[in-house]
Steps between C-alpha positions, in 0.01 A plus 500: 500500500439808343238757589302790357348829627198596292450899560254763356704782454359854531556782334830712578682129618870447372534160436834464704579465857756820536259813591549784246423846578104616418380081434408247723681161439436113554653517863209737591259212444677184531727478864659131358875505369646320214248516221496681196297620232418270199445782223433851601194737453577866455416742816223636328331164426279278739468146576651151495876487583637145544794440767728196572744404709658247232711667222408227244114534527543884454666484205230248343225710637637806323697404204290568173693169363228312736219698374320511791210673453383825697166685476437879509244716606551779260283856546594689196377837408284518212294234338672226222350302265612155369701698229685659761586218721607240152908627533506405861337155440813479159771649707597828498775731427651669818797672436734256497314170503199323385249377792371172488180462341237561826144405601305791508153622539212746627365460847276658751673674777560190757208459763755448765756782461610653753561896516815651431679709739569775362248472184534490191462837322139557362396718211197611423537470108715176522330156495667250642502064443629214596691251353582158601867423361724168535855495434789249502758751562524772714795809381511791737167701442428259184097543548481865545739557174233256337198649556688871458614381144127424434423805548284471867718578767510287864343635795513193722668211477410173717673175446270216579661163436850352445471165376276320717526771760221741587401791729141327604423575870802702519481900553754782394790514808447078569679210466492154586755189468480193272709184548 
């Protein structure tokens, strides 16, 4: 029977068991042996990392062929409008590749966010928003070349949900088992 590790990653994590110099990795958190990341989240992004001890549920959890959905927090600098956030919700041109057309919107910074260690950098003359985005693929650093290509750069990056997965109850550094 297969099982899965939800964890909510923090910032600076590697998403890989092997320590490398100057990050923290998975084995820093989680002291069980023989599971591995379904997908991967950047070191410099926060929040829901899915593990499993069973090679075919990892593959189906992270390739985009499944679509499984997976919901991001997105602090961007600067403020969009609709206009602005249309080519992500088409699909848009990253240098190689066309995304897949996203869910995207405006959002008040989440109620229930927890502080970033270190913080993001503030500026003075900079507003900042949030976005709520929803893909069904996930290439290396795919939402901060999307909201860059738009024109409002990320600041902070949380991912929320993976399919039917979510961080509820669950704070940055935790993790707990489903069967």
């Amino acid at each position: 029977m297969a099982h899965l590790i939800l964890f909510n990653k923090p910032y600076g994590v590697i998403c890989q068991f092997t320590p490398q110099a100057g990050y923290q990795s998975l084995k820093d958190f989680i002291p069980i042996t023989d599971f591995y990341p379904a997908g991967r989240l950047d070191a410099d992004s926060e929040g829901l990392v899915i593990l499993t001890d069973a090679g075919v549920l990892q593959h189906k959890i992270s390739d985009p062929r499944f679509k499984q959905a997976k919901k991001y927090w997105v602090q961007v600098e600067g403020i969009p409008d609709q206009s602005d956030l249309q080519p992500l919700r088409e699909g848009i041109i990253l240098k190689c590749y066309r995304t897949r057309p996203a869910k995207v919107r405006l959002i008040q910074q989440p109620s229930h966010i927890w502080s970033r260690n270190p913080p993001i950098r503030f500026r003075k003359n900079i507003s900042t928003s949030w976005l709520e985005l929803i893909l069904t693929e996930g290439k290396n650093r795919q939402v901060r070349h999307m909201t860059a290509a738009i024109g409002f750069p990320t600041l902070r990056l949380i991912r929320t949900t993976i399919g039917k997965y979510t961080l509820t109850n669950l704070p940055p550094g935790k993790w707990k088992i489903i069967k």
